[in-house]
C-alpha positions in Angstrom: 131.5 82.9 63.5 132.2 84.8 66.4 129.6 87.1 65.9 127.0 84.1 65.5 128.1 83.0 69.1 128.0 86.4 70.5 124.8 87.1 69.4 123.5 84.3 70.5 124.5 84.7 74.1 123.1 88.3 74.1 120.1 87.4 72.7 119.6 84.2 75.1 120.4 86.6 77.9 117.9 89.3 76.6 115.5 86.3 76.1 115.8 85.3 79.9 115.9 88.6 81.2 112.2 89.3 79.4 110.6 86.2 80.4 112.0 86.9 83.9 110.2 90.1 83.9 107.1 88.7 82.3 107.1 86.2 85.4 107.0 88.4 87.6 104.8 90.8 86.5 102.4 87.8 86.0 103.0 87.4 89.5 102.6 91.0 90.3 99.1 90.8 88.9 97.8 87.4 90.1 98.7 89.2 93.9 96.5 91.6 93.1 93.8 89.7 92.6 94.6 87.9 95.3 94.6 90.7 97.7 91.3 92.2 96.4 89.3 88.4 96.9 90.7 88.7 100.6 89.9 92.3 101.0 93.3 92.8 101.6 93.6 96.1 99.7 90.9 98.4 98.6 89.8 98.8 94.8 92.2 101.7 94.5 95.1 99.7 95.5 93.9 96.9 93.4 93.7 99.2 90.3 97.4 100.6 90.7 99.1 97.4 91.2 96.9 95.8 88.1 97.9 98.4 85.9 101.6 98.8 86.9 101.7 94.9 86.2 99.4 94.8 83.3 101.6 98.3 82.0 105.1 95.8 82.6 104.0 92.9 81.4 103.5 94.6 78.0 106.6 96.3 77.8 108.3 92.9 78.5 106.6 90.9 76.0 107.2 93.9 73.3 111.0 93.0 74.7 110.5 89.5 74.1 109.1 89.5 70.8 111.8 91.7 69.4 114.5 89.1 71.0 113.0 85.9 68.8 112.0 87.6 66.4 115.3 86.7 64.0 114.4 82.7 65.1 110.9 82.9 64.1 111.5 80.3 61.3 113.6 78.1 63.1 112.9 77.4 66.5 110.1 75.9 67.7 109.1 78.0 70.6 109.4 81.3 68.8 105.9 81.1 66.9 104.4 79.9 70.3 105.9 83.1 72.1 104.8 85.5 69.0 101.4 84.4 68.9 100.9 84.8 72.7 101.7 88.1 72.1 99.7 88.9 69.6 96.6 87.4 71.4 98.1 89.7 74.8 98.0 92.7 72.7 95.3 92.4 70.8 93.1 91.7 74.0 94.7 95.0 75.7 94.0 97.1 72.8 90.6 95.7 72.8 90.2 96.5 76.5 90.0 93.0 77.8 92.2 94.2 80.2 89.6 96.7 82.0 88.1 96.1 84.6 84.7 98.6 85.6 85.1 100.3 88.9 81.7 99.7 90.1 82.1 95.2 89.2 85.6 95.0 90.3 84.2 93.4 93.9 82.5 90.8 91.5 83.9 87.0 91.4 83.3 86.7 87.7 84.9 89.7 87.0 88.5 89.2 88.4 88.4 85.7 88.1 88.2 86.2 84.8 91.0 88.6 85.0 92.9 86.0 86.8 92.4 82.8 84.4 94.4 85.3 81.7 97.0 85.5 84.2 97.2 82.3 85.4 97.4 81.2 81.7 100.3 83.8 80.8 101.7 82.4 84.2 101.9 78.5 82.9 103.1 80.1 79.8 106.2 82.3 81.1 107.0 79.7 84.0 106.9 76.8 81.4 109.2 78.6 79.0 111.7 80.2 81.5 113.2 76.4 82.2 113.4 76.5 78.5 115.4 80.3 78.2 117.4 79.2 80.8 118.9 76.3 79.3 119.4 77.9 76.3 121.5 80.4 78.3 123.3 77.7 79.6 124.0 76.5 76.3 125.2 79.7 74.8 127.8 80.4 78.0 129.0 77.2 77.6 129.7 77.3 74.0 131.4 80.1 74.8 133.6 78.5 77.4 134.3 75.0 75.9 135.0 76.1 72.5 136.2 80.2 73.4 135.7 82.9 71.0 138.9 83.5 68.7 139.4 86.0 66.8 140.4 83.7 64.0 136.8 81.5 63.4 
């Protein structure tokens, strides 16, 4: 029983801690774009702060997968979260990531770029409320009920 609970909080924590990142990185992106409609940066800029937050966001969603993967059965939100990924990596390894040098001044182009964001955006900042309760929950159980070495 104890190892239930203390799996639980890790994995809550790890949960929290991916969809943080994932936030952000959204974030990171959406900026980006921002910058580039408002000729705030140059194309070269644009392209290294895209691809560093394209390059996170992927690593944190790999993280993410692997922490809900063991509730995949039996919690509601975990084939949500899996099949976002799958539709993330499936469009990077398809390239719907990449954006041509010579269009990347074009509106189509990034706000294309930026309705995938924005949607990954509602996504992560919609489930992150969710994480943290279930944080929450976990710290608490730990504190109302404790962890003895007898359960």
């Amino acid at each position: 029983m104890v190892f239930y609970t203390v799996f639980a909080t890790i994995d809550s924590m790890t949960l929290l801690f991916a969809m943080t990142g994932l936030l952000l990185s959204s974030c990171y992106s959406l900026k980006a774009i921002a910058d580039l409609e408002h000729d705030l940066i140059n194309s070269i800029d644009f392209f290294t702060n895209y691809n560093r937050g394209n390059k996170a966001e992927m690593g944190f969603l790999i993280l993410n997968l692997f922490a809900v993967l063991p509730f995949i059965t039996n919690w509601w939100l975990a084939p949500i979260q899996a099949v976002w990924v799958a539709i993330k990596v499936l469009r990077s390894v398809m390239g719907g990531n990449v954006v041509d040098e010579k269009d990347v001044f074009k509106p189509e182009v990034y706000n294309k770029q930026r309705r995938w964001q924005m949607a990954g955006f509602f996504l992560y900042l919609s489930s992150i409320f969710i994480y943290f309760a279930r944080v929450m929950a976990a710290v608490m159980d730990i504190h109302i009920h404790g962890i003895s070495p007898y359960d």
